[in-house]
N, C-alpha and C positions, 0 to 999 in steps of 0.2 A: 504494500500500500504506500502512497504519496499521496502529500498534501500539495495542492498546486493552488500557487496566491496568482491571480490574475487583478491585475492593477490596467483600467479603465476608465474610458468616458463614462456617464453616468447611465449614457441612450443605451447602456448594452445590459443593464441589471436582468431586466427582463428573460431576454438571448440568454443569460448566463446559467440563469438559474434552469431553464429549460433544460437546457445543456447538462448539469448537475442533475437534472431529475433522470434525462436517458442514458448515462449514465451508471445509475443505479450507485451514485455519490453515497458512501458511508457520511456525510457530514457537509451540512453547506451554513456558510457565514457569511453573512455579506456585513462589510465593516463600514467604519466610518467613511466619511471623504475628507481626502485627505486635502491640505491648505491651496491647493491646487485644481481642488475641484475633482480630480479624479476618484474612483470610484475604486475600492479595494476589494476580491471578494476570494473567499479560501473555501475550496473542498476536496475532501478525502476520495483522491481515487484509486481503485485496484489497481494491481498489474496488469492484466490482462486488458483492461479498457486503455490504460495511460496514452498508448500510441493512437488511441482514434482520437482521444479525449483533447489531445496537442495537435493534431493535425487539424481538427474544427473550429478550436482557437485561434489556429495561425491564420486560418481562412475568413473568420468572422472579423478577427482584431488586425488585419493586414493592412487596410487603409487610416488606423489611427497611427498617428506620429508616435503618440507617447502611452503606446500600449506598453505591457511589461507582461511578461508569463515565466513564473519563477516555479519551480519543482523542487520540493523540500523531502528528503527520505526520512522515512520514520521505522525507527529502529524495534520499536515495542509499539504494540497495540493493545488493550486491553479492554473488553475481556477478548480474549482469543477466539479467532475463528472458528468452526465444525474443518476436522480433517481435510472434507473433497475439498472446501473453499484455499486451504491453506496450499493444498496440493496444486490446485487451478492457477492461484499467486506465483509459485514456484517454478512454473511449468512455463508462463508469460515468455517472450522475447525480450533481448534488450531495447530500450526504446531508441529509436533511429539516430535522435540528437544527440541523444552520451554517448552513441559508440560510434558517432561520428567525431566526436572530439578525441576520441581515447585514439581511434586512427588516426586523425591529425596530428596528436602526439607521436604517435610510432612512426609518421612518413615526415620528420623533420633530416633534415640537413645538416647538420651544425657539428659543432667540433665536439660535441659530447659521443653524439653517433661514432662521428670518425674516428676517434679513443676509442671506444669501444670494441669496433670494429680491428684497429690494429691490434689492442692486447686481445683481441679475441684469436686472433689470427698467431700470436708467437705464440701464444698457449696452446692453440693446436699445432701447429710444425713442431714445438718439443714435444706435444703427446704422440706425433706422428714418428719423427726423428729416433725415439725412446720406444717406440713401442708398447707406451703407458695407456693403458685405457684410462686410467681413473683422470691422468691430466686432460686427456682428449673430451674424456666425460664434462669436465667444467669448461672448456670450449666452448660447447655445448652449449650448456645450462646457460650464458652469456645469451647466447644466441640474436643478437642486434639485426640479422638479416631476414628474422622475422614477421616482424615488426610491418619491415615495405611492403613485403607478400601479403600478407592478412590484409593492412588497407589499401591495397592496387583491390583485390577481389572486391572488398567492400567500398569501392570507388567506382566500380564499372558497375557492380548490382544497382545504385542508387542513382547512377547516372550524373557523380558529382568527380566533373572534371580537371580541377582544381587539384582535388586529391589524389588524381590519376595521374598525373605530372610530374605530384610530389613525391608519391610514392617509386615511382618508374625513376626518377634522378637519384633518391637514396640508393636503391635497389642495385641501380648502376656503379655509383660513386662507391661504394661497399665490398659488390666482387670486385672491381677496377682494384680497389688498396688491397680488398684479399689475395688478388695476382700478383701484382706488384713485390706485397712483402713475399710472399711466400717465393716467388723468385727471385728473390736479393738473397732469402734463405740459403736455397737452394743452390745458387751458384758462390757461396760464400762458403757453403760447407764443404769439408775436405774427402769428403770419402762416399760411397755409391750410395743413396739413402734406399735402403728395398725391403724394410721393414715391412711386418706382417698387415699392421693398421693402415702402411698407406695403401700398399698395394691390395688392400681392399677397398679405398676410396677409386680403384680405378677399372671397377667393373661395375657393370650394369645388365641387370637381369629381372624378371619379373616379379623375383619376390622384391628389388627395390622400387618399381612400380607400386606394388602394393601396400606396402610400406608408405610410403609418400603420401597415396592416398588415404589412405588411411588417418593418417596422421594431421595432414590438410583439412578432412572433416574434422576430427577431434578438435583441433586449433581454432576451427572459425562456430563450431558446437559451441567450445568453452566460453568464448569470448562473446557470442549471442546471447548465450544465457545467464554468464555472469560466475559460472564458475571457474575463475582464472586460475585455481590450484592445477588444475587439469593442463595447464599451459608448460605445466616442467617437463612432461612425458614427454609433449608434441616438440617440443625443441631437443630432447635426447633421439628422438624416432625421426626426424626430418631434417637434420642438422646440415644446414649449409654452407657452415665454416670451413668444414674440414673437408668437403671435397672441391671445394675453392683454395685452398692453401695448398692442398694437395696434386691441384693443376699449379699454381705457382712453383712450388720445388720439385716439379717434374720438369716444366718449364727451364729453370733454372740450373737444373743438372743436364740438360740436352733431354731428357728422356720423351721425347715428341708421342710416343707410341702410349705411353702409360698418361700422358697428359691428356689423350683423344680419349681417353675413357673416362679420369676426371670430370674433364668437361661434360661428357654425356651425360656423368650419374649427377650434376651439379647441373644441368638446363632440366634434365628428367624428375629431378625433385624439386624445381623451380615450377616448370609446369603440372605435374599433378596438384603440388599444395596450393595455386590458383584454381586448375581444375575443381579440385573436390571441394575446398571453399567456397568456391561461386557457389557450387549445386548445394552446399548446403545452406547458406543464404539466404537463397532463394528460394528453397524449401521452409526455413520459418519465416516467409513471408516478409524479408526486408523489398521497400523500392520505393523510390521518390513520393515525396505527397502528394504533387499538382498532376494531374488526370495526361496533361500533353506530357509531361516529366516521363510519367510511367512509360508511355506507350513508345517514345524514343528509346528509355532504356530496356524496353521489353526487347527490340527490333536489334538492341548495341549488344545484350546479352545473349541474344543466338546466335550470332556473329563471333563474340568473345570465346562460347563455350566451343562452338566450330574451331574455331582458329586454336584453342588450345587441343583440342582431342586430333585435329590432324599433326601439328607443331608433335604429339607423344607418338604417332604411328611412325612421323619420317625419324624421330629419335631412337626409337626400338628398333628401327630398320637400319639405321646409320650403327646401331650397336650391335644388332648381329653380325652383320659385316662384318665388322672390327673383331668381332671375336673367331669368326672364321677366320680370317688374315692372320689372324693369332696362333 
């Protein structure tokens, strides 16, 4: 449940309170007016309603100036719901606007990312170099090239492309420095690197398909629904540090043959974790609010979802090859 304080003209008290009753509003207040004339009014809405409840807001109060729609979380309710009701709450999607922010968080740019992204990347070449899983493991867990992937999917679902840019340039900027270092690694170090860890980052076969996918749903599941504990696994199961570093000090040692495979399992787990994000996505019902928004992004996402499922068939095909050759 949320409490949403809608700060308005006064001509909308009416409109609001209707709005509150279909709803099926746990609580409705309509407050004072404030020295300004405007209009205050707060009510309790579930989860399950909150995304319609904001979106008929935005559409009602869009032509005042000095409208305001503030969403307050409420930790305790009491007395507590019947079971089904609490299960119905829990089960909700995230609403569009938080997990558009929490993406625009993740598809930032900046020198925090790029930190990141570097010590992410010397931590995995030593776990790669050593043979360590457990270092490799925390590579991992860092996981900063996740971030772009989650909100590129959740940029193309909603048809917000702003976010599609942003994400697409971290994305980039990200493997760019994970190549980069990882072949300064590589051609810095003195001896043949052929450990067992890497020369596992440079195959590609269908249980790493599955995998991928897999774990792509898990990632854009968690993050829909708000269970972000579930985000540790999906960054141990899809990690894309370490077959990017992995093409760098293949890179870097000459090893061009072990590098082509890298790179496959590194665009292969690039593309499923879009792939099976978008589909799931779009299965709990994320997409633009304005009715022309939808119907562009309905038309950009069969497009998207095309161009990702063929981009995985010519990958699988570029990888079998590679492994006959072999």
């Amino acid at each position: 449940m949320k409490i949403v304080e809608v700060i308005a003209e006064e001509t909308s008290a009416e409109t609001l309170r209707t709005l509150a009753e279909k709803a099926q509003a746990a609580e409705y207040r309509r407050m004072e007016l404030n020295e300004d004339g405007l209009l205050r009014v707060r009510m309790c809405i579930k989860n399950d309603q909150l995304q319609s409840v904001l979106d008929r807001l935005q559409s009602l109060l869009g032509a005042q100036p000095y409208h305001r729609i503030l969403v307050i979380p409420v930790d305790i309710s009491l007395p507590r719901a019947e079971e089904p009701e609490r299960a119905r709450e829990d089960a909700a999607p995230a609403v569009r606007e938080a997990l558009f922010e929490e993406m625009e968080k993740n598809s930032r740019l900046d020198r925090n990312y790029l930190l990141l992204v570097a010590l992410s990347t010397i931590v995995a070449a030593v776990g790669l170099i050593e043979n360590n899983v457990a270092v490799l493991v925390g590579a991992m867990v860092i996981a900063p090239l996740l971030g772009p992937n989650l909100a590129l999917s959740f940029g193309t679902t909603i048809g917000a492309a702003d976010l599609v840019k942003r994400s697409l340039a971290a994305l980039a900027a990200g493997v760019l420095l994970a190549l980069v270092l990882g072949a300064a690694i590589g051609f810095a170090w003195p001896q043949t690197i052929d450990s067992f860890e890497l020369l596992a980052r440079t195959r590609v076969g269908l249980d790493s398909v599955a995998l991928a996918l897999a774990a792509g749903a898990a990632g854009a599941l968690s993050m829909s629904s708000g269970v972000s504990s579930a985000l540790v696994g999906v960054m141990v199961a899809v990690a894309l540090l370490p077959p990017a570093t992995a093409m760098g000090i293949c890179i870097g040692q000459g090893q061009w043959d072990w590098a082509n495979g890298a790179g496959l399992l590194l665009a292969v787990n690039i593309v499923c974790l879009n792939l099976a994000s978008k589909l799931v996505l779009i299965l709990r019902g994320f997409s633009p609010r304005r009715f022309y928004e939808k119907e562009r992004a309905r038309r950009a996402t069969v497009r998207v979802i095309m161009g990702w499922a063929i981009t995985l068939v010519i990958l699988m095909l570029l990888a079998r090859s590679l492994h006959t050759m072999n």
